[in-house]
N, C-alpha and C positions, 0 to 999 in steps of 0.2 A: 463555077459549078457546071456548065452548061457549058464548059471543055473538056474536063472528067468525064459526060453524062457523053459526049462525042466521040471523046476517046477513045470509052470502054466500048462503045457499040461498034466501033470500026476494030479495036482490037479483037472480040467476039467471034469476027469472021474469019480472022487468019488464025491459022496452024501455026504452030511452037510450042514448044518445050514451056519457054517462061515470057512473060511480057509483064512489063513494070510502065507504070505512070508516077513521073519526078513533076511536082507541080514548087513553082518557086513563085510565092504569094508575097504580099503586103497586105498591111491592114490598113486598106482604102475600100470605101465605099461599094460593095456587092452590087452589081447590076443584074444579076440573072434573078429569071423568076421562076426558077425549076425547084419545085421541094427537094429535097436533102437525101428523103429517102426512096424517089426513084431511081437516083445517082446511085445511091447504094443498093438497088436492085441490080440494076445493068454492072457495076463495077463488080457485084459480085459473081454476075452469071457470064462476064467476061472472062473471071480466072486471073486479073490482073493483081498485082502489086500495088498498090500507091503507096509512094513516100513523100513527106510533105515536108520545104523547110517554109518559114513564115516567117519574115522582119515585123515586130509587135514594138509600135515606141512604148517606151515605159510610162504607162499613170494616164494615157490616150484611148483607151478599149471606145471602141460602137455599140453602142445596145440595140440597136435595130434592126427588125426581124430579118432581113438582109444578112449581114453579118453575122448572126445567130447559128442560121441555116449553113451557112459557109463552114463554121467555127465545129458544129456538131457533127458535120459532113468532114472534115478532117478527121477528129476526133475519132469517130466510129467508124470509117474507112480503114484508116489505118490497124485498126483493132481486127475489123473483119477481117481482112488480107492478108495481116501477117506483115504489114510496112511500115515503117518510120517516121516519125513526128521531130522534127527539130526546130522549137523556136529561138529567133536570135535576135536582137537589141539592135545591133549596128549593121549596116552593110557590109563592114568590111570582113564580116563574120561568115558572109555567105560561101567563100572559097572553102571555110575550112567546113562546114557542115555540109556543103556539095559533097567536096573530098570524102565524109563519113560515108554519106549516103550513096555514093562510086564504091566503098570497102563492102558496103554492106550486097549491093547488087554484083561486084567481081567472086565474093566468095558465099556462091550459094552452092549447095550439096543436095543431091537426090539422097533422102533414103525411103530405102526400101526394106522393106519389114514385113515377119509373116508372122502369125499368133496358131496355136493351136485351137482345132475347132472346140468352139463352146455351143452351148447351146442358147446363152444369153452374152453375144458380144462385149467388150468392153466399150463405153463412149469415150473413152480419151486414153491415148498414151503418151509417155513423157520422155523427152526423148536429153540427156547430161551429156555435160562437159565436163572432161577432166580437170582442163586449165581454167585456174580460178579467174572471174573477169571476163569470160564469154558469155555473149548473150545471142539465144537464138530466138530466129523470127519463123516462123512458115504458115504453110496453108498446104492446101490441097493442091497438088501438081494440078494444070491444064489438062481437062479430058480426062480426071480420072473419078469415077464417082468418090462422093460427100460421103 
């Protein structure tokens, strides 16, 4: 957690288009003693991306507040941002959920869009795909207001 919370604060300062944070975890023991949701302060005021894969042995979970904090700071990270969650069972799985999560950061698209003015903006628009089995992730460009 207290690499995310590092990351995002150095990412922060530099200029770009896009910046993505790839965390490739296990379910061992949490050391950090950073709450979850200052990470998710800084990740969000970064403009980064996170995408997470995570090796979970099957029927082993940690219940302690450690792990907890970790597990929720995934969770709603990825929510926030617009990034990716892949848990996976074996190691040998990690090449290929890298692999996904490399598809997912080579083909990302600006769009741009304009509404006509209203007087009471819309909060959300939705933005389809033709081809069935695409799934889109995004957020807010870097540097462009919320």
């Amino acid at each position: 957690m207290e690499a995310i919370f590092e990351t995002a604060r150095g990412l922060a300062t530099r200029e770009g288009e896009r910046a993505a944070i790839v965390v490739v975890s296990a379910t061992t023991p949490e050391q950090s003693n950073i709450h979850f949701t200052r990470v998710l302060s800084r990740l969000e005021s970064s403009g980064a991306t996170l995408h997470v894969v995570t090796l979970t042995a099957p029927g082993r979970a940690l219940f302690d507040d450690n792990a907890r904090q970790r597990d929720t700071l995934f969770d709603r990270g990825v929510r926030l941002t617009g990034g990716t969650r892949r848990d996976v069972v074996a190691s040998q799985a990690f090449p290929q959920a890298l692999t996904a999560v490399a598809g997912v950061l080579a083909h990302q698209f600006r769009v741009v869009y304009a509404r006509p003015q209203a007087l009471i903006p819309p909060d959300t628009f939705e933005v389809t795909a033709t081809a069935p089995g695409l799934i889109a992730y995004g957020g807010v460009a870097r540097g462009q207001p919320k």
